[in-house]
C-alpha angles and dihedrals in degrees: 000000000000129000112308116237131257094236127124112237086252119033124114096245082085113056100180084065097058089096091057091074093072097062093103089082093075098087126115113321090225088062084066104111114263112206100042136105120315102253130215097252095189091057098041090052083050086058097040081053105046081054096050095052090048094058088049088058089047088055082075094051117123094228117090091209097044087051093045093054084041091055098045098048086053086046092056087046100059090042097053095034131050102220107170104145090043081050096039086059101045097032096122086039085057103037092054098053090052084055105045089047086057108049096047104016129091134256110287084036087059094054107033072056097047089040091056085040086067090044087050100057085042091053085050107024127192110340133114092267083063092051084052092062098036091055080059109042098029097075095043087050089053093051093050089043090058099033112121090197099047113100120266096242089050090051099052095043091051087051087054093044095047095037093053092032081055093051100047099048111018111119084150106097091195087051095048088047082046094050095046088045091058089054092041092064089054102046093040087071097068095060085067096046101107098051093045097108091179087063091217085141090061118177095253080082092049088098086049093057084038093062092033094054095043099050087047090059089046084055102043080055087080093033115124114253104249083049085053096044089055092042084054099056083038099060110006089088094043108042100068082069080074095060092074091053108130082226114094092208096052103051091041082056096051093051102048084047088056089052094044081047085047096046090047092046093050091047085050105050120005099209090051112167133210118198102203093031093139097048084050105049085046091055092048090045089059085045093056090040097040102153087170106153094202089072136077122274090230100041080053092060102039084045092050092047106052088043099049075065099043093045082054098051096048093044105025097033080229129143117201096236111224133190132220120198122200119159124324084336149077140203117192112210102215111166133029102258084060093048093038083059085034100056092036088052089045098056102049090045093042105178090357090077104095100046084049094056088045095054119007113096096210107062095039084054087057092042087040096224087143128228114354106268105247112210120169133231106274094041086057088046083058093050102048120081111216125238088248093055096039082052090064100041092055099048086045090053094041089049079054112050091039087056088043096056088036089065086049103051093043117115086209093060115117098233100173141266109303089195 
């Protein structure tokens, strides 16, 4: 309550906001420099920590601006840090907090709050004290998800939040069908969009249906098999409508859902069948060769290539490996249900991503990459290549390859007999 006060996040009129101005060193742990001073680890986690207490405090503050810095120095944090004992301490605190900013705070509140609530469940990962916080904030999540009135934005970051916190603790099979149900009557919309003369699904809620289509599939990954099987019948025939969306994302979402549908049928039944197979792979080869000159040069590429993917799993029955590389070690994606988790992780943890799946439990449980693999300091200085020495590598290898192409170009080369 209470008016909230004239003051910039950062300005010195508020003291309890000083802090705030040092949360630019929660970026990615490998942009630490490498060749510096050893530090004192143990005093530098006892400063991490006396920050972060005091944003949490700050997530109290009367004033909107003052609890939203506070939330998103507290959400880079959380990405770049794995904290599990300081968030084990202060869960309900948290918790709390999250809940009270979303429930009376405003749009981008909302979201800097639901985007810390899936922080939050990664820090902690699946555990009864993760069921604990997701009894409170789920069914605030859920009201705000279905809420008319609630901004877009705020919509569409609650259906991300409750679609990822639902997939990290739910043991509860009812909860987990509740909470897909409560995303299914968002997206769903969508399917009658275009016959809706009265235009009430407008196309300002396309991101929502976007977000609420793409955290049910991340559900319907850890679905039963009987559950996925009914899903399949419920949605296979009605999802390609999507495909003529003007969106991008949309239509790119609603692709890489029909080849996670198509991967799931085909584990399930091995003689799967699909009815209108030839109007759809038509549909999805127009897409991956769209030469349409109304769009974008670069929406063209990204679409063709999603789609030249997507073309290969429904008709080859083919997935594009990838690897992803993050410290001594490497995971290979190699079907759509891992890329689906993959891509949804990733873009919550945004540059965070590698040293998570280094070190959080959690997620290499989900990717199943075992135990973290533990190497000491003088095994990682081994592995590292100074600046110095990289330096060096790279101007030898430039000197090479430019006298190498040199020798090529050059008129006076001898380049061989042509007859």
């Amino acid at each position: 309550g209470g008016q909230p006060r004239n003051v910039q996040p950062f300005s010195d009129e508020d003291a309890s906001i000083e802090t705030m101005s040092h949360c630019s060193g929660f970026s990615d742990p490998a942009s630490f420099t490498e060749d510096g001073p050893e530090v004192d680890e143990e005093a530098t986690q006892e400063d991490l920590e006396y920050k972060l207490k005091g944003f949490i405090d700050l997530t109290l503050d009367k004033s909107a601006k003052t609890r939203q810095a506070a939330l998103e120095s507290l959400k880079n944090a959380f990405s770049s840090k794995i904290l599990y004992e300081f968030v084990m301490e202060r869960r309900m605190t948290l918790t709390d907090s999250i809940e009270r900013c979303i429930k009376k705070g405003k749009s981008d509140e909302q979201c800097a709050a639901a985007g810390l609530a899936c922080l939050l469940c990664v820090q902690m990962g699946s555990g009864i004290e993760s069921e604990e916080i997701f009894k409170t904030l789920g069914p605030v999540l859920k009201k705000i998800v279905c809420d008319g009135t609630a901004s877009i934005q705020a919509r569409q970051a609650c259906a991300t939040c409750l679609g990822i916190c639902c997939f990290i603790v739910t043991d509860d099979i009812t909860e987990l069908y509740s909470t897909m149900e409560c995303l299914e009557n968002i997206f769903t919309k969508a399917y009658q969009r275009d016959r809706d003369a009265s235009g009430v699904s407008s196309t300002h809620n396309t991101v929502l249906h976007i977000s609420a289509l793409l955290a049910w599939t991340l559900l319907l990954t850890i679905c039963p098999m009987n559950e996925v099987k009914k899903k399949i019948e419920m949605h296979l025939h009605k999802l390609p409508s999507l495909l003529s969306c003007d969106d991008l994302n949309m239509r790119i979402a609603a692709g890489e859902t029909l080849a996670l549908l198509f991967e799931l049928a085909r584990e399930t039944d091995a003689d799967f069948f699909y009815e209108d197979m030839e109007l759809l792979t038509e549909k999805l080869r127009a897409l991956a060769t769209d030469g349409n000159k109304h769009r974008a040069k670069v929406d063209k590429r990204k679409q063709r290539s999603v789609f030249r993917d997507v073309l290969r799993a429904v008709e080859e029955r083919d997935f594009p490996t990838e690897m992803v590389k993050f410290g001594p070690e490497r995971m290979y994606i190699d079907c759509w249900v891992k890329k689906q988790t993959y891509d949804t992780f990733k873009e919550i943890l945004g540059s965070g991503m590698q040293y998570h799946l280094q070190s959080n439990d959690f997620l290499r449980n989900v990717f199943e990459l075992g135990p973290p693999v533990m190497l000491d300091a003088a095994t990682l200085k081994t592995m590292k290549i100074s600046r110095f020495e990289r330096h060096l590598y790279n101007s030898a290898a430039f000197k090479a390859r430019t006298k190498a192409r040199s020798k090529c170009r050059d008129k006076r080369a001898d380049v061989g007999e042509f007859f």
